[in-house]
ChimeraX commands (.cxc) that place a marker at each C-alpha (Angstrom):
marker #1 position 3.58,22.75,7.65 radius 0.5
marker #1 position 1.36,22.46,4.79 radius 0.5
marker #1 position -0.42,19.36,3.41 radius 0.5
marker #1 position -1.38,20.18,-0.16 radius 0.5
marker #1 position -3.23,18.11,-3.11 radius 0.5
marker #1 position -2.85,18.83,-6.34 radius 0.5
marker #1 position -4.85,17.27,-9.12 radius 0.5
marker #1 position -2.11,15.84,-11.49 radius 0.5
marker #1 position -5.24,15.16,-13.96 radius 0.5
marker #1 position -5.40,18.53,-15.15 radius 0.5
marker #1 position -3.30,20.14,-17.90 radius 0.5
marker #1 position 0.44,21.15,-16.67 radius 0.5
marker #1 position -0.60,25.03,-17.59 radius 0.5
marker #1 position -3.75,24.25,-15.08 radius 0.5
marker #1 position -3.06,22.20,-12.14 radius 0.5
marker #1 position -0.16,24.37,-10.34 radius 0.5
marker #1 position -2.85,27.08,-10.34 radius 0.5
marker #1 position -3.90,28.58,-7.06 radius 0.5
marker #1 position -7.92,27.90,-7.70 radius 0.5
marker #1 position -6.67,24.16,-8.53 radius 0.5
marker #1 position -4.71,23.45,-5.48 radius 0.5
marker #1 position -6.37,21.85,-2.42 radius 0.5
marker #1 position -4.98,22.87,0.97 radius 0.5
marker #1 position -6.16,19.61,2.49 radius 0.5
marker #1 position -4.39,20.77,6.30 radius 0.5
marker #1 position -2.19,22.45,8.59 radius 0.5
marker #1 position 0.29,21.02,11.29 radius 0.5
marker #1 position 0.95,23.02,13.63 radius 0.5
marker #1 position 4.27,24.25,14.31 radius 0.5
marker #1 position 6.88,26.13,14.68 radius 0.5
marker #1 position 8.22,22.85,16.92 radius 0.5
marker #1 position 6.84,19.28,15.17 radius 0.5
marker #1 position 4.79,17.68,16.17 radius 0.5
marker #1 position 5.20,14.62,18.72 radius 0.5
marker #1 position 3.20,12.21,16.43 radius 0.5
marker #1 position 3.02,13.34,12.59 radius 0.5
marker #1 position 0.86,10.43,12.09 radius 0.5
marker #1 position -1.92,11.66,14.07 radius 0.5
marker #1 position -2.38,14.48,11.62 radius 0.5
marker #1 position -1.51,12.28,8.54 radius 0.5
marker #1 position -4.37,9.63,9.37 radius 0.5
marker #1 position -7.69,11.23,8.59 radius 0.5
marker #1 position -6.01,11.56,5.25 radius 0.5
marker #1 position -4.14,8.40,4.56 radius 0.5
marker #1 position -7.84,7.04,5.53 radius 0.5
marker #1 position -9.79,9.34,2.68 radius 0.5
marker #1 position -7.17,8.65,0.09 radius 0.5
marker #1 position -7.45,4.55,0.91 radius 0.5
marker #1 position -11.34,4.83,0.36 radius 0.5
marker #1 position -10.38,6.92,-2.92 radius 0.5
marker #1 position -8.36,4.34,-4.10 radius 0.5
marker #1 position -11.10,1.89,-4.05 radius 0.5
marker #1 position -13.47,4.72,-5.60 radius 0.5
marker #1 position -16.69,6.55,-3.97 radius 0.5
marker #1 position -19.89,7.51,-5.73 radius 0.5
marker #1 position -19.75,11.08,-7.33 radius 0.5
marker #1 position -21.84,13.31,-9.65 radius 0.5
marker #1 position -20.81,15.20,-12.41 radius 0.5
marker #1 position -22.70,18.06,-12.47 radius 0.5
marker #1 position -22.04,18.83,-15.80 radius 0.5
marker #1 position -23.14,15.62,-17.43 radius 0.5
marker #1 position -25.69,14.81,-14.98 radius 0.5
marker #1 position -24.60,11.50,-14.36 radius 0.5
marker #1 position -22.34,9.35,-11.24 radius 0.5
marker #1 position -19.36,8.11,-11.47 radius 0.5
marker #1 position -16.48,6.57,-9.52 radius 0.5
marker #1 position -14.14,8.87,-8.57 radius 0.5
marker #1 position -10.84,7.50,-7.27 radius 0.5
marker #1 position -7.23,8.90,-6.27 radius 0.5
marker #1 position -3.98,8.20,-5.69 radius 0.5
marker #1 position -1.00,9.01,-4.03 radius 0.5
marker #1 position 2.00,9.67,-6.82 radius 0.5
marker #1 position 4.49,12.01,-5.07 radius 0.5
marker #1 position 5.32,12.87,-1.38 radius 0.5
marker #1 position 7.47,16.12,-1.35 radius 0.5
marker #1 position 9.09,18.74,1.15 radius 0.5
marker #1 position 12.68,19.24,2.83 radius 0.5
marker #1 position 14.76,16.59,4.26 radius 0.5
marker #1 position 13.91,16.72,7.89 radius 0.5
marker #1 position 10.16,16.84,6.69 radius 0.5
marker #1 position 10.36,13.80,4.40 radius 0.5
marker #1 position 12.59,11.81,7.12 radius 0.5
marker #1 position 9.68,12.09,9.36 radius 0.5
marker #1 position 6.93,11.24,6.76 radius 0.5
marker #1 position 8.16,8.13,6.13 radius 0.5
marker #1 position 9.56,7.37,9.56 radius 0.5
marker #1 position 13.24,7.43,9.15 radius 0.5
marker #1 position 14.35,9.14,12.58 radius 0.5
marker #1 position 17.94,9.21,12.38 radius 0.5
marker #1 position 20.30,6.48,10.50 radius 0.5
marker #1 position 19.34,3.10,11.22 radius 0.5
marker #1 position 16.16,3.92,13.02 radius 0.5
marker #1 position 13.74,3.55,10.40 radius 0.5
marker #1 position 10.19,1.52,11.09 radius 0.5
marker link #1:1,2 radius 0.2
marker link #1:2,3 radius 0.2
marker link #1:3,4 radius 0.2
marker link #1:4,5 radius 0.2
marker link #1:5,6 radius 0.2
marker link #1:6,7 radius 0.2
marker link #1:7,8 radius 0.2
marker link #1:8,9 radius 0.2
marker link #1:9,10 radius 0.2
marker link #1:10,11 radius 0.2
marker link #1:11,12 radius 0.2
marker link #1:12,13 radius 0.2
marker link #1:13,14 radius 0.2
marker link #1:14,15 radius 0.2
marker link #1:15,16 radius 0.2
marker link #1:16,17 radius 0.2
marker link #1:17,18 radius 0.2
marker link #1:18,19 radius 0.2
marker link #1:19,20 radius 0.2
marker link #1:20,21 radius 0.2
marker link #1:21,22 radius 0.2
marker link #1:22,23 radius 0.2
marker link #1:23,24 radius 0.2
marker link #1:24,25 radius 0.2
marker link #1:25,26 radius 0.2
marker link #1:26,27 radius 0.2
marker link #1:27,28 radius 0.2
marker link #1:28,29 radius 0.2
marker link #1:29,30 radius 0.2
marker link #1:30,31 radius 0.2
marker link #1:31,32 radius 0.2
marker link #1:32,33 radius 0.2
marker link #1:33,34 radius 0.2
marker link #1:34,35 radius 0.2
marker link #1:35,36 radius 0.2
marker link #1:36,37 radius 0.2
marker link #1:37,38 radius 0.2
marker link #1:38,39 radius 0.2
marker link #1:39,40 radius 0.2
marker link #1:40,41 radius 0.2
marker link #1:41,42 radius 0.2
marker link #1:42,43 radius 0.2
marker link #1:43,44 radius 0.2
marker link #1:44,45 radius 0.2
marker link #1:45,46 radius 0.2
marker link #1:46,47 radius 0.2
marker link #1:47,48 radius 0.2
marker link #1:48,49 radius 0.2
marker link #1:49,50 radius 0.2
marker link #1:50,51 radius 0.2
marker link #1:51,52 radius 0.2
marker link #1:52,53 radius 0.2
marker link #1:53,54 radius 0.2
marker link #1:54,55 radius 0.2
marker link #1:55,56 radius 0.2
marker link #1:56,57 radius 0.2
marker link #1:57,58 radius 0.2
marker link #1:58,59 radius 0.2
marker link #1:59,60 radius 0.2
marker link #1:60,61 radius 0.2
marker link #1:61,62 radius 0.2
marker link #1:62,63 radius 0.2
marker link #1:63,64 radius 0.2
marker link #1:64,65 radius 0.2
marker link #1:65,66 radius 0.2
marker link #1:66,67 radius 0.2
marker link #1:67,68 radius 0.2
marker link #1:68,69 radius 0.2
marker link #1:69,70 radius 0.2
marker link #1:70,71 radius 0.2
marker link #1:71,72 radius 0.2
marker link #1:72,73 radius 0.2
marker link #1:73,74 radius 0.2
marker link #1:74,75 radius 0.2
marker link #1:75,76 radius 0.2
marker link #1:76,77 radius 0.2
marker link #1:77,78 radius 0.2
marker link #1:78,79 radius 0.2
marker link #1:79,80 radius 0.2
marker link #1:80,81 radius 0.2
marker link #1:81,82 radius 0.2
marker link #1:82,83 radius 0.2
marker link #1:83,84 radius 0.2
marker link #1:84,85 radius 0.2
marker link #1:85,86 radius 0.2
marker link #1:86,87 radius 0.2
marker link #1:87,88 radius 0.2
marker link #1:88,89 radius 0.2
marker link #1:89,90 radius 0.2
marker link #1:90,91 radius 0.2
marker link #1:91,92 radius 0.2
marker link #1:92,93 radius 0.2
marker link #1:93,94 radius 0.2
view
């Protein structure tokens, strides 16, 4: 299963663009794995530092500045999103 970022900051006509799109990881399958959130927390970790912002340097203007980011969408089929956000079967959600 893929774990993909994509910068919504770009124009529509640019960000769905294969050179745009950051393949951030890959869980291994084909069976799930026992604990999704093992995989998910080096991430949810980068993208809570993000959302305070971190020190970067544009290149291009030759200056810093805070970058920051921010989670706006989770997507993928049902069974995938079920476990993403911990819903395991009907009334065993945590």
């Amino acid at each position: 299963m893929p774990v993909i970022l994509i910068n919504l900051n770009l124009p529509p006509e640019e960000c769905y663009k294969v050179v745009n799109i950051l393949a951030s990881m890959i869980i291994p399958g084909p069976k799930k794995p026992k604990n999704l959130n093992s995989f998910l927390q080096p991430l949810v970790d980068e993208l809570k530092q993000l959302d305070y912002g971190v020190k970067a340097f544009d290149a291009n203007m030759g200056q810093e500045f805070i970058l920051r980011a921010w989670v706006t969408m989770v997507t993928g089929d049902g069974p995938a999103i079920a476990e993403a956000i911990g819903f395991k079967r009907p009334g065993n959600a945590y």
